[in-house]
C-alpha positions in Angstrom: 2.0 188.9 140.3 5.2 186.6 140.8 4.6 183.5 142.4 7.2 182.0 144.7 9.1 178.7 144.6 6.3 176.6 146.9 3.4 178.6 144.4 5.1 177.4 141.7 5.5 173.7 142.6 1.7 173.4 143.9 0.7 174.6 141.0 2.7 172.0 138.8 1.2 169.2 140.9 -2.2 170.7 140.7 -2.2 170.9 137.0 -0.5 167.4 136.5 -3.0 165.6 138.9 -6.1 167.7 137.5 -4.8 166.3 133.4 -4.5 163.2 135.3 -7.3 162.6 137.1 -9.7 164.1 134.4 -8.0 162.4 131.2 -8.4 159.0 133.1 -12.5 159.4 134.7 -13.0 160.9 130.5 -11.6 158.0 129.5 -13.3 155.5 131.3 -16.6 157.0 131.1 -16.1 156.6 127.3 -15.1 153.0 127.5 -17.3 151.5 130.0 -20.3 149.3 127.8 -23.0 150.2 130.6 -24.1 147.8 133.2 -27.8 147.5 134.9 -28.4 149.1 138.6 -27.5 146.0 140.5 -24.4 145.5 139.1 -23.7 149.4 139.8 -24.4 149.7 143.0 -22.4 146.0 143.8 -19.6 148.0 142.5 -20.5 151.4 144.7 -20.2 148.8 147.8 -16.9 148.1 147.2 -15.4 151.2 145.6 -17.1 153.3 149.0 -14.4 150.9 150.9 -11.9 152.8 149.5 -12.2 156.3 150.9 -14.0 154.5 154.4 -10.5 152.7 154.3 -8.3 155.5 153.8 -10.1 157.5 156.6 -9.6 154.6 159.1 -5.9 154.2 158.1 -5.6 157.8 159.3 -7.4 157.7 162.3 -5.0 155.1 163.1 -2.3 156.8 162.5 -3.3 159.3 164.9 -4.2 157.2 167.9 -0.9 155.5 167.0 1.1 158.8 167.2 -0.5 159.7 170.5 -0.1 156.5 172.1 4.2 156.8 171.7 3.8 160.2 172.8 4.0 161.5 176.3 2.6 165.0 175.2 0.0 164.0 173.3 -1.4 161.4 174.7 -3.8 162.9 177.0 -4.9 164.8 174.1 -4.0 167.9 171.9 -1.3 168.7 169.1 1.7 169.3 171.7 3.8 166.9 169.3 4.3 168.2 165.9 3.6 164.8 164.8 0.6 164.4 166.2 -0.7 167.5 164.5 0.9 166.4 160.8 -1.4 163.5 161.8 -4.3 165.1 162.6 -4.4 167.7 159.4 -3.8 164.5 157.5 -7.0 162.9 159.1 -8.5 166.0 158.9 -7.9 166.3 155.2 -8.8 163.0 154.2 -11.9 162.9 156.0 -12.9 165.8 153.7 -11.6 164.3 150.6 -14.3 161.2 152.3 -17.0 162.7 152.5 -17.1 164.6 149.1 -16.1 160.8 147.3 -18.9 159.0 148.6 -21.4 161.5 147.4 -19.9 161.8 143.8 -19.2 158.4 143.9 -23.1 157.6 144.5 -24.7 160.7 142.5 -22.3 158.8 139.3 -23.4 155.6 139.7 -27.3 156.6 139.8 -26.8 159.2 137.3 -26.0 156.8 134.3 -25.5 153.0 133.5 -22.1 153.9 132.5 -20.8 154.8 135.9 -18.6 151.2 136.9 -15.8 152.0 135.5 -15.4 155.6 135.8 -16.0 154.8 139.7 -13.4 152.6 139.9 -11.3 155.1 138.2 -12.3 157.6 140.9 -11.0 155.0 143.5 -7.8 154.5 141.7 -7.1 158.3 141.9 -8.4 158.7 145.7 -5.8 155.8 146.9 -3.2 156.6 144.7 -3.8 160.8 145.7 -4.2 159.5 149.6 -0.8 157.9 149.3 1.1 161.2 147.9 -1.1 163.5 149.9 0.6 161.5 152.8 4.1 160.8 152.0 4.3 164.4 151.0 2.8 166.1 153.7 5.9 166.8 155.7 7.8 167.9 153.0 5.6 171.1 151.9 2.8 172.1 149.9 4.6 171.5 146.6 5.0 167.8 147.6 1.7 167.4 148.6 -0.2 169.1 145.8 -0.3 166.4 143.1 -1.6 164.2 145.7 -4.3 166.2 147.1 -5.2 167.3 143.6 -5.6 164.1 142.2 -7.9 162.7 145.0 -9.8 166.3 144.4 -10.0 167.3 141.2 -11.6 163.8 139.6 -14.0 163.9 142.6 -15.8 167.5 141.9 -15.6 167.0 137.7 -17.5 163.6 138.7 -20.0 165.6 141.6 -20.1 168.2 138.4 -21.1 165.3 135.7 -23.7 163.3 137.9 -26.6 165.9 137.3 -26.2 166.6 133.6 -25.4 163.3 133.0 -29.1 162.6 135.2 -30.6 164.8 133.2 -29.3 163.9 130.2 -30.9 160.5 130.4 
C-alpha cells in the first residue's frame, strides 16, 4: 500500500505528537513526589479550566464568524468559514469531553497524578493551538496538533485503572 503526500505528513505529526505527548505525561508521572487528595483535586479544578476554556474559545469563534456573515447568520454552514469553525468546535468539544474524564480517573487513580495532569493540560493547549492554526491548511498541518491533545489523553484514560488497581 503507498500512502499519499497528505498520508504521509499526518502520519509524521501523529507519530511526533504521540513521542511527544507520551515521553512528557512518562516523565512527569515519574517525577512527581505524590501529593494527598486535597491537594489533587485543587489541582483537577484548575487543570479542568483548561479544556472548558478551549471549548468556549471555540464557541466563540463560531458565534463570531456567524455574526460578520450574512449567510450564516440565521444559521447553517453556507460560509466555508463558518463550517471550518464549527468542525473546529466540533472537534475540540470531543477532545473536552475525553480530557476531563482522564484527567479525573488520573488524579483518583494515584497520589502521583499533579503533575502528569498538568502535563496533560500543557499538551491539550498547546495541541488546541496547532489543531487550530492548522486546520485550514490540511490534515498534514493539523495532525501533530490533534495528536498531541489525543494521544496523551487515551495513554492517561488507559493508565488510570491499572494504576487504581495497582494501589
Amino acid at each position: 500500500m503507498t500512502l499519499s503526500t497528505v498520508q504521509r505528513g499526518v502520519a509524521r505529526g501523529m507519530v511526533a505528537a504521540a513521542v511527544t505527548g507520551i515521553g512528557a505525561l512518562t516523565a512527569a508521572g515519574w517525577y512527581d513526589p505524590g501529593h494527598a487528595l486535597p491537594d489533587r483535586l485543587r489541582v483537577l479544578a484548575v487543570a479542568l479550566v483548561v479544556p472548558g476554556l478551549w471549548s468556549a474559545a471555540a464557541i466563540g469563534n463560531v458565534a463570531r464568524l456567524r455574526f460578520f456573515s450574512t449567510r450564516s447568520i440565521d444559521g447553517g454552514d453556507a460560509d466555508p468559514a463558518v463550517a471550518q469553525g464549527r468542525a473546529v468546535a466540533q472537534n475540540t468539544l470531543e477532545q473536552t469531553v475525553l480530557a476531563a474524564i482522564a484527567y479525573g480517573a488520573l488524579m483518583l487513580a494515584t497520589d502521583r497524578s499533579v503533575l502528569p495532569v498538568a502535563v496533560l493540560a500543557l499538551c491539550f493547549s498547546v495541541g488546541r493551538v496547532g489543531f487550530w492554526a492548522g486546520y485550514r491548511r490540511g490534515a498534514a498541518a493539523r495532525a501533530f496538533g490533534f495528536a498531541l491533545t489525543f494521544y496523551p489523553t487515551v495513554l492517561a484514560l488507559l493508565a488510570a485503572p491499572v494504576l487504581a488497581l495497582r494501589g
